[in-house]
N, C-alpha and C positions, 0 to 999 in steps of 0.2 A: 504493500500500500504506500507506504513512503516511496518507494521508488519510482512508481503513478506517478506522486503529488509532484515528484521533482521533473517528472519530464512535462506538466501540464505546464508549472511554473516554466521552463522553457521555452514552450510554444507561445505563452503570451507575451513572454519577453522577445522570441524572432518575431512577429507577430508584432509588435510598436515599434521594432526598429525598421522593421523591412516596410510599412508601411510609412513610418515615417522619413527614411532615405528616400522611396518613390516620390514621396508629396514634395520632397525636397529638390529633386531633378525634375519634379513637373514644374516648378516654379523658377526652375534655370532654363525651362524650352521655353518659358511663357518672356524669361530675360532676354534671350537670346535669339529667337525666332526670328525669320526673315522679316524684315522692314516691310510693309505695305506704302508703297509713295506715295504722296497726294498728288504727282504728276508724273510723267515719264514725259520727256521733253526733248529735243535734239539742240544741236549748240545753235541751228539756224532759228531757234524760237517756235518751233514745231509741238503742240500737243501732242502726244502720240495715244497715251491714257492717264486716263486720274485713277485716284486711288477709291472711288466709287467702282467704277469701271471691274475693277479686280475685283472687290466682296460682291460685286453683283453678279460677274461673272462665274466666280466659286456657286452660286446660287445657282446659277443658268445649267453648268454642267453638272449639277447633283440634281437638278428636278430633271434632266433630258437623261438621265438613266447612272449620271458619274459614275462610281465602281462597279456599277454591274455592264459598261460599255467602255471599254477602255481602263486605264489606270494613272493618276496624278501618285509620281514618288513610289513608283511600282507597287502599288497597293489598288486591286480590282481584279477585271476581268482581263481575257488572254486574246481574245480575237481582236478586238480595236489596239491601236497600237495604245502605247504609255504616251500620254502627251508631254508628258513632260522631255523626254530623252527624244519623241517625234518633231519638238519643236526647237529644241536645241540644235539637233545634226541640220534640218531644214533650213534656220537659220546661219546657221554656220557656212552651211552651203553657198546660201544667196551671197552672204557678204564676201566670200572667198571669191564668186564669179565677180561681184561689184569689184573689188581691188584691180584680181586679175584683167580686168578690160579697161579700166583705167591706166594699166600700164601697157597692153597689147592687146589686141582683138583676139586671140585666142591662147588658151594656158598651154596649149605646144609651145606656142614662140617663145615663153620665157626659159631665163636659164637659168640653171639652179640657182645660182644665186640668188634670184627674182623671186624661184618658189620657194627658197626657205623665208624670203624676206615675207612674202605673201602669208605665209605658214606663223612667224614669230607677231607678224603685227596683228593680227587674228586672234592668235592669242591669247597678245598682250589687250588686246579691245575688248573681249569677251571677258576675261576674267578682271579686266580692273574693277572696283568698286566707286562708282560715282556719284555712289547716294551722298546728300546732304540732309545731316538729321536736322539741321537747324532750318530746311526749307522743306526739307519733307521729298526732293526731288530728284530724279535719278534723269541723269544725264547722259545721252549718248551720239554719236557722230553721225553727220546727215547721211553717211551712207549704210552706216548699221542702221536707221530710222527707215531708208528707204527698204532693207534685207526684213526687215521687222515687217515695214506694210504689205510686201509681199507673201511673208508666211500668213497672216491673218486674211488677206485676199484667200487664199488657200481654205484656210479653215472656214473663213466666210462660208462659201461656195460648197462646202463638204457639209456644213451642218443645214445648209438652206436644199434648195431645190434646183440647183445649177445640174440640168442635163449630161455634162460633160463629164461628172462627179458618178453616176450611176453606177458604174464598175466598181473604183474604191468602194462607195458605200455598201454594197453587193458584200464585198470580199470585208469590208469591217464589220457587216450583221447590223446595219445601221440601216434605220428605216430614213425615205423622202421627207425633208422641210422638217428634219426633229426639232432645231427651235428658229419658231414663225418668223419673228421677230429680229427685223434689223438689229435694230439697236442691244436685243440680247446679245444677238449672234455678235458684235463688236465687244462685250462687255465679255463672253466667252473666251476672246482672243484675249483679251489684255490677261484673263485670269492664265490663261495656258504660257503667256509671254513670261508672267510673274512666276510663276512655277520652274520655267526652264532660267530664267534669270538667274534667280535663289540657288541654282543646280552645278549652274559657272561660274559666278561672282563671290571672288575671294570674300573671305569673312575680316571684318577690320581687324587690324592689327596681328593677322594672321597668315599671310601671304602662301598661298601654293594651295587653301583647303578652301573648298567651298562653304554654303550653304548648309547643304547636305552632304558634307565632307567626300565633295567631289564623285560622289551619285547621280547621274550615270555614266557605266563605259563610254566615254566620246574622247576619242585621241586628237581631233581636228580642235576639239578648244584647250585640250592639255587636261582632262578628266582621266585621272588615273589611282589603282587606289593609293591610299594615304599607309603611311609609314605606322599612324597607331592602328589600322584594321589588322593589317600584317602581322604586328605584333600582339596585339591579344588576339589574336585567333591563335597565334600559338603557346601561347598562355591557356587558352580556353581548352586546347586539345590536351594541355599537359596535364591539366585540372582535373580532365572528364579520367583521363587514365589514373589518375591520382587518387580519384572518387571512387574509383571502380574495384580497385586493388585495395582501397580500406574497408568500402563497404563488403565486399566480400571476405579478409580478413576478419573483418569482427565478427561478420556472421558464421563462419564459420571456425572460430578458437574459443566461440562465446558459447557458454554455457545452455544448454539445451535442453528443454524442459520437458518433460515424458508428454509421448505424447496421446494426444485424449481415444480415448477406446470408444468408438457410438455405438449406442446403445441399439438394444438387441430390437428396440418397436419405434416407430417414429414417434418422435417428441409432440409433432403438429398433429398427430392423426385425433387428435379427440379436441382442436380445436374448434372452436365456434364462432365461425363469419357474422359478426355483428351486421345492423342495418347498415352503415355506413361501409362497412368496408365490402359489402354487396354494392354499394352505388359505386364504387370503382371500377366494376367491369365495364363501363361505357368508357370509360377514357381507354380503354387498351385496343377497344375495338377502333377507336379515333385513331391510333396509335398507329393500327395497323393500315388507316386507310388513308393517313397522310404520309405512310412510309411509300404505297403504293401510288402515289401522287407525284412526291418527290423524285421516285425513280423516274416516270413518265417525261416529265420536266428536264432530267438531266439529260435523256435521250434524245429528246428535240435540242435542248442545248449546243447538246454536241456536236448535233447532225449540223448546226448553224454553221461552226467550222468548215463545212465543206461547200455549202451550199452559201450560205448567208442570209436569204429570205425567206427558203422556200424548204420543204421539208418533201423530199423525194419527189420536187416536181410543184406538189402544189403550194400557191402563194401563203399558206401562214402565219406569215411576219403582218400579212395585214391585221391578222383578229390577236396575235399570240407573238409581238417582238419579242427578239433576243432578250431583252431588256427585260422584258415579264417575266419568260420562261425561264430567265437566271436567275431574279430573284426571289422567284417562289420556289427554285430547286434549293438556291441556301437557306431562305428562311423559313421556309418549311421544315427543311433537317434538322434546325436547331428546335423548330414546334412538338414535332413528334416525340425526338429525345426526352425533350426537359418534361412532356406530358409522361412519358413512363416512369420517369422517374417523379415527377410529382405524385402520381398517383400510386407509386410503391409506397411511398410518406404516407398518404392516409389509408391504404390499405394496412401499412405493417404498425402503426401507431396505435389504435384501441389493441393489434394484439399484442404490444408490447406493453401497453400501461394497463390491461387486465380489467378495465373497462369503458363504456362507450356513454363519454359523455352527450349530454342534454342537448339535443337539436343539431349534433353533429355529423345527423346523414343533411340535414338541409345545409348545412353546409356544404357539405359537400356537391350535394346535388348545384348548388346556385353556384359554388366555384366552376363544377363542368361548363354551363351553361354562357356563365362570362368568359370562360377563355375560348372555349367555342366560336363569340361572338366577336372576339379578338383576332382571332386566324382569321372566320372569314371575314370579318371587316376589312381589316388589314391585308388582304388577298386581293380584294373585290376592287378596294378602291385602289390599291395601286397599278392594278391593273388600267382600269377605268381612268385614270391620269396622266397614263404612260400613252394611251389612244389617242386622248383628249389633247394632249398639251397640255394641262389645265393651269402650267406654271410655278411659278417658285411655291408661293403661301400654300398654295392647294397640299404642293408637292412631301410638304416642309410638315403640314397638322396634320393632315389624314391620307395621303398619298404616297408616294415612294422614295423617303428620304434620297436613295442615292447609294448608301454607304452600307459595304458588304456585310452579311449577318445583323446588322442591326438596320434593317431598311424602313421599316414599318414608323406611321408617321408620328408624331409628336402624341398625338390625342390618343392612338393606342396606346403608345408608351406608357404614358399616364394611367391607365384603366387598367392595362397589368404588371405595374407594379401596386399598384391597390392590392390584383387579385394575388399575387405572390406574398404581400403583407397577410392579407386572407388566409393562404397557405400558411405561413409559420403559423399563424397561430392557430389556427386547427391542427396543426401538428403539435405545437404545444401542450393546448389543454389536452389532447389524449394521451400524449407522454408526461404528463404532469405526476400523476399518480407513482410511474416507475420513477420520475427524478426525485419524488422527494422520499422513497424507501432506498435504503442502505441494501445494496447488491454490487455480485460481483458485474454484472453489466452495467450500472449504470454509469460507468466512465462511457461504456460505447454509445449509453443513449443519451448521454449527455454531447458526447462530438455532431450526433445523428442532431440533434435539435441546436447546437451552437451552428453548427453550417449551413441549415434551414436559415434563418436568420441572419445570417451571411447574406446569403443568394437570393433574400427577400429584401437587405438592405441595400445590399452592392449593385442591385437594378436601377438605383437610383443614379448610377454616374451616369446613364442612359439620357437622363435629364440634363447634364450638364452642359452641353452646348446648345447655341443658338443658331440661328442664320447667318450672323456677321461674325461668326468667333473666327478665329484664325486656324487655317487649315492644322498647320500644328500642331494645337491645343486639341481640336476635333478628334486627330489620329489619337492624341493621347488619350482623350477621354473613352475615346472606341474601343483602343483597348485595352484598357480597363474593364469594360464589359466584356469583348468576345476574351480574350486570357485569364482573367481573373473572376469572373464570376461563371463559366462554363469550365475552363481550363481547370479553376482553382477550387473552388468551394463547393459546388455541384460533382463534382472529382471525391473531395472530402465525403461530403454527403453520402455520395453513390459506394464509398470503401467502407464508411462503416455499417451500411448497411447490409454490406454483403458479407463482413463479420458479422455480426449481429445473426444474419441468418446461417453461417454455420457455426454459429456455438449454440442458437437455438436447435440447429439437427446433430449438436453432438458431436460435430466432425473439430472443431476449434475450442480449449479452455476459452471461457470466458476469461478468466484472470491474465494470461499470456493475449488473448486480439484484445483486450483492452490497452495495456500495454504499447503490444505491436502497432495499433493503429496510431496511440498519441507518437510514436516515436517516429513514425514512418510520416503522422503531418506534419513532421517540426522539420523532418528532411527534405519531403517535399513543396513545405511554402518556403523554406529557407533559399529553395532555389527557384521557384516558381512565380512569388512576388516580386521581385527584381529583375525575373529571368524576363518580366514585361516586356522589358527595354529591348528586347530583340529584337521584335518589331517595331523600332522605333528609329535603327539607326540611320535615314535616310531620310529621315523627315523633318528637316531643316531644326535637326537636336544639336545641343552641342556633342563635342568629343568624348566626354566623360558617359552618355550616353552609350558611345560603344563597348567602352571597357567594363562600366558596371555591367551590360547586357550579355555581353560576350561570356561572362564571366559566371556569372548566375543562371544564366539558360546552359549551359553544360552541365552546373551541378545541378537544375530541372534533370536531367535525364539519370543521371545514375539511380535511385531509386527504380527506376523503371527496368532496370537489370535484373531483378530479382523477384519480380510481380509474377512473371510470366512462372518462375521456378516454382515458385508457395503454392501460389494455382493448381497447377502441374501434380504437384508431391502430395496438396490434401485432396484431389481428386482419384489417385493413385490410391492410397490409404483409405479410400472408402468402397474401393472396388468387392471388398469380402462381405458387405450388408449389402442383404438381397435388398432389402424396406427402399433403399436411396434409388434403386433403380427405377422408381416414379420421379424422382428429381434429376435424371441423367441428363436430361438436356439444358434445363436451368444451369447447372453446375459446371459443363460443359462450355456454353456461353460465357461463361465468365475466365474457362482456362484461355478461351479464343481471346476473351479482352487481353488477357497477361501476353499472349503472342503477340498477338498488334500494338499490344504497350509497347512492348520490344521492338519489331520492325517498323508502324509507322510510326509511332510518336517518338522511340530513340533513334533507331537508324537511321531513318527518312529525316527525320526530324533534325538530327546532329549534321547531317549531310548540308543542310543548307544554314544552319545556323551560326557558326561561325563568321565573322565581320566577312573574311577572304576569300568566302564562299558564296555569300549573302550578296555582295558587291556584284557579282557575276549573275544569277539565276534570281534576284529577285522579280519576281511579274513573270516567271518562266513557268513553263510545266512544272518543274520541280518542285514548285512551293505544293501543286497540285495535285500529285501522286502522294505528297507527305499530307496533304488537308482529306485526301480521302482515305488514305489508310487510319488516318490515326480519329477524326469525325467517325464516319461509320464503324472502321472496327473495334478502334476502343471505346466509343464515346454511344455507338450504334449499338455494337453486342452485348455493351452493358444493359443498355433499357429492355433488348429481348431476354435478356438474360433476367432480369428482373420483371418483367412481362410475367413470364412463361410460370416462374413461382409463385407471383400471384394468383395466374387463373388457376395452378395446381392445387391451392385452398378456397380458391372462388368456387369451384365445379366438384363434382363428384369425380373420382379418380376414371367411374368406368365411362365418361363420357367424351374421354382426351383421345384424339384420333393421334398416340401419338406415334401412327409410321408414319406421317407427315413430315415430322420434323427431323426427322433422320437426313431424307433429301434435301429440306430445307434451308436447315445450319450448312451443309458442305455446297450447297449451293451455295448461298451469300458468301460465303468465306472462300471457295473457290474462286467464285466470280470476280471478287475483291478483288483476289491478287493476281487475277489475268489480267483484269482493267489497269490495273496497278503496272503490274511487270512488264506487260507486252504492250502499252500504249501508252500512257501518262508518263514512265520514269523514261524510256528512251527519247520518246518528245522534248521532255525537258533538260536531256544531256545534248541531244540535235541542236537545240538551242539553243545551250547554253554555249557552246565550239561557236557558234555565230554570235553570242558576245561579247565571248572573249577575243576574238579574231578583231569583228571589224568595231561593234558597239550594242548596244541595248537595241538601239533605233532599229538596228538588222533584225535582229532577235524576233523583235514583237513586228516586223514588217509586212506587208501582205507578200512578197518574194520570199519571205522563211515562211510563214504562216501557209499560204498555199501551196507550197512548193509540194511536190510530187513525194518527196518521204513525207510531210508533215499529214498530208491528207492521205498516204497509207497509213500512218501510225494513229493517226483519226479511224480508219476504218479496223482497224486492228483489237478496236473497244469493243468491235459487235457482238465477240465470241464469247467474251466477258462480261459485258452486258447481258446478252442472254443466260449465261446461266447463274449473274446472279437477278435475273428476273424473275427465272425458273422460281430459286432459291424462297424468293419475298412471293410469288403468287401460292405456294405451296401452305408457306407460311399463315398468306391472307384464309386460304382453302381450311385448315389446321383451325382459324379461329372462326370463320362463317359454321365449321363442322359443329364448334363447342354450341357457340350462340343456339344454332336450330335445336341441338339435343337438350340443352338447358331450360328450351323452353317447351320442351315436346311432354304432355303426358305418358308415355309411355316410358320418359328416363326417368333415374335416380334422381330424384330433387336436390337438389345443390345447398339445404340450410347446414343442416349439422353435417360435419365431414367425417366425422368420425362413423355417423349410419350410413353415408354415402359410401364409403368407404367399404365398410361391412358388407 
């Protein structure tokens, strides 16, 4: 028990510090962030844009689809280019032709000399900084003003309805005349100008480092990486070996506690499904029917790759853009998810606290029904906005934010983090009864109910930006939600839950997963809160940003070394109790999470996270073989995993069709890693040769993008996709089987499990 108390004191102590170092470098990106000018100007006295112009334009390009069309700071989608690295090389280009014909009619005729000279003053133009903070005004040379008006012609003409544009937009998944409006489509350009600006313009008093410390690859304006990415990334690598070789040493020189014998009957077999934890079986059946949604959506997604408007032919970019069908494939996955797992919380909570408090199925029942009305609100209209144009405000309260995983508009926002406050505390008061009796579990339902609470509070950074905040600040705040409140405390949540349910089946001491789990969250926020910062190093942060990041998302992963092993060894250990062979596939599900803990969220994971890796691939495939292994298979297999042992106390045992789920699980897990291995990571190695070679700009280009490998390695998904479709219809089939016999009179009634059972 003392040695509990000392590790709990622990965690709250990583726990203030790591959140307080985060608050502390959020308030050095908010010091430090790129300038917004109140003018861009040329020395001829030339307007180019105000600093209106740019917040309006960050506006324009988040309500016209922003992360889920393209990517500002390699953060978004893959078929549009990155605007920021597309507008850099663009311009780079133009003024390099301006020079050169100033000196000759064509860049044959000069001689070296000429072209290094053309080469060094380029350069020196592009990265000098000529902001004035005391006028607020960034100043540039009539002929980079004239290289500027030209790329924004450009863009002009690509987001309007310019004829001659049809192709690109074709090949970007970019629908005719996305925004109406001149004056947007101007306010667009200055935002795209300010992004690539901040990308090449030295930082004061810092010469040779950008913005975004010199993010992206572009060798034409001297973007190259920086001497601290270099080095903590080998910092980071020596760390993760460092991590790996202790946490393995300790576990195994460390004392070893007998381990638990399960008992000869199930533990659960004579429990009794309260009314509330009966009103849970509709969220699983939701569960199941937004997973089958999701897949749909990533199908036509993908298909966009190859096609761009049209999905084998026919036009459905008219009713169903790129832009919809991406962001209901990601925000959907994260809907489904956090529904299974919320609904494990009020299903496993009256039977943890032993009983079912007063109007706690209405609870329940009104919680379904409001998040219910969440998805499809938030579905309905962003769709409905993305058709319309409907514009910024629309875009911004009830429309389609823009911004990846957290798309959904302000006014949902609002209504569920209500319904998540809702949640803690129905979770709460049915765990109240076990928190306040002396047990050896109640360390675990104690973590199970601090991480609720978490995940009901931490939804609130979702709140924290506006329309006008600074892109910056926006990323920062983002993730915060998508890393730390899925990543982090929903992670928590979902581990000790799943201790929890094998020390109620006997397979796990309570005394040691209580333990195990406080020790294993003080490892994993240790690295996990700061490990933030990884996705942050490019987004006009300071340097210090890299190394704290760098540095803490590698110790993020070593814990994940040994997930996959525990899994493994107490699934192996329970192979000699016939009783568990009703729970095979739940249990199962969760050794699948410990593998993909390992391959996508470490492997995958570490592969790109490194500063000197990061530099290269981000906005590449790569990020996207690593967001799909480690989203669905750890973050995915979990909630089935948790699913599946629900409805195994929802239902009567003889009503579970489960040769379903045999095919099932090796389905989605097969299918996983075909998708994964034979399309997504090659993709993203293809691509990533292309930017390191020539630039990013190449990378995300419609010349790499449709080039002849990339749209084989696009069609290369199909065979994976289908059998992990097989895999999820199988599954959908498994749970329409339970519903019809659950409600059939001639099945076992599903009240007392323990008659059910019998």
């Amino acid at each position: 028990m003392k040695h509990t108390t000392t590790l709990w004191r622990w965690l709250a102590l990583i726990f203030v510090l790591s959140f307080g170092a985060l608050g502390y470098l959020g308030y050095q990106i908010y010091l430090t962030a790129p300038p917004i000018p109140k003018s861009v100007v040329s020395t001829d006295g030339q307007v180019l844009f105000t600093g209106e112009q740019v917040q309006r334009g960050q506006q324009v390009w988040l309500a016209a689809g922003g992360q889920q069309q393209g990517s500002v700071w390699g953060h978004g989608a893959y078929v549009a280019p990155d605007w920021s690295a597309d507008w850099l090389h663009r311009e780079a280009v133009a003024l390099q032709t301006l020079r050169t014909k100033a000196i000759a009619g064509d860049a044959s005729a000069l001689t070296a000399a000429e072209r290094g000279a053309v080469a060094g003053a380029l350069k020196e133009e592009m990265r000098k900084n000529t902001y004035d903070a005391a006028t607020g005004t960034v100043t540039v040379s009539p002929q980079r003003a004239q290289a500027i008006r030209q790329v924004a012609d450009h863009y002009s003409s690509l987001f309007g309805n310019d004829q001659s544009f049809a192709k690109l937009r074709e090949q970007y998944a970019m629908v005719e005349n996305n925004v109406p409006a001149k004056a947007d489509r101007q306010a667009l350009t200055a935002f795209f100008f300010w992004s690539a600006w901040a990308a090449a313009t030295d930082r004061p008093n810092d010469p040779g480092i950008s913005y975004t410390s010199n993010w992206p690859h572009e060798p034409l304006v001297g973007n190259t990486m920086t001497t601290s990415a270099a080095m903590w990334s080998m910092v980071s690598i020596i760390l993760l070996l460092a991590g790996i070789a202790a946490m393995l040493w300790l576990h195994g020189a460390g004392k070893h506690e007998e381990e638990a014998v399960p008992p000869k009957a199930d533990p659960l077999l004579g429990a009794k499904a309260t009314a509330s934890m009966k009103a849970t079986r509709k969220y699983f059946f939701v569960v199941v029917g937004l997973l089958l949604l999701q897949i749909a959506m990533g199908a036509i997604t993908a298909h966009y790759a190859v096609e761009g408007t049209a999905f084998f032919g026919l036009p459905l970019s008219e009713v169903l853009p790129y832009v919809t069908s991406r962001t209901i494939h990601t925000q959907v996955g994260i809907f489904w998810i956090a529904t299974a797992w919320l609904a494990t919380g009020l299903y496993i909570a009256p039977l943890l606290g032993g009983k079912e408090p007063k109007f706690q199925k209405l609870g329940v029942d009104f919680l379904f029904y409001a998040l219910l009305l969440i998805v499809v609100g938030s579905t309905a209209f962003g769709w409905l906005g993305s058709l319309q144009r409907a514009g910024t405000d629309f875009s911004f309260w009830i429309g389609n934010q823009g911004l990846e995983f957290t798309s959904m508009g302000r006014v949902w926002q609002y209504l569920l983090f209500i319904g998540l406050i809702l949640w803690a505390v129905l979770l709460g008061r049915a765990l109240w009864p076990a928190l306040k009796t002396p047990s050896e579990s109640r360390g675990l339902i104690a973590m199970v109910f601090l991480s609720a609470t978490c995940i009901g509070g931490f939804y609130a950074t979702s709140l924290t930006w506006g329309q006008t905040t600074h892109y910056s600040m926006v990323e920062y705040w983002r993730w915060w939600l998508v890393h730390l409140w899925v990543e982090g405390f929903f992670e928590v949540f979902a581990t000790a839950v799943i201790a929890l349910i094998f020390t109620k089946l006997g397979l796990v001491r309570a005394s040691s997963a209580n333990r195990a789990i406080v020790a294993e969250t003080i490892v994993f926020l240790f690295g996990g809160i700061l490990g933030t910062l990884h996705h942050l190093y490019w987004t006009g942060t300071p340097v210090s940003v890299i190394a704290v990041g760098s540095v803490f998302s590698a110790l993020e992963v070593v814990p994940l070394t040994l997930i996959g092993l525990e899994a493994l060894q107490t699934w192996r250990r329970s192979q000699g109790t016939p009783w568990l062979a009703a729970y095979k596939w739940p249990v199962l599900c969760f050794v699948a999470v410990g593998f993909w803990n390992t391959v996508g969220a470490g492997l995958l994971g570490f592969a790109i996270n490194p500063p000197a890796s990061l530099y290269y691939v981000q906005g590449l495939n790569m990020t996207a073989a690593h967001g799909h292994a480690a989203l669905f298979g750890v973050y995915g297999m979990l909630g089935i995993g948790l699913m599946l042992f629900c409805l195994r106390g929802l239902y009567a045992r003889n009503l579970h069709a489960d040769g379903l789920l045999k095919p099932a699980y090796w389905g989605l897990n097969i299918g996983l890693a075909m998708m994964v291995f034979l399309s997504l990571l090659p993709a993203g190695i293809y691509q990533a040769y292309a930017a390191i070679t020539k630039g990013l700009w190449f990378a995300r280009s419609a010349e790499v993008i449709h080039s002849p490998v990339m749209e084989t390695l696009v069609w290369l998904r199909v065979p994976g996709d289908i059998v992990f479709s097989v895999g999820a219809v199988l599954l959908a089939v498994y749970a329409v089987k339970l519903l019809r016999r659950g409600h059939s009179p001639q099945m076992a009634p599903a009240g007392d499990i323990a008659a059910a059972a019998r």
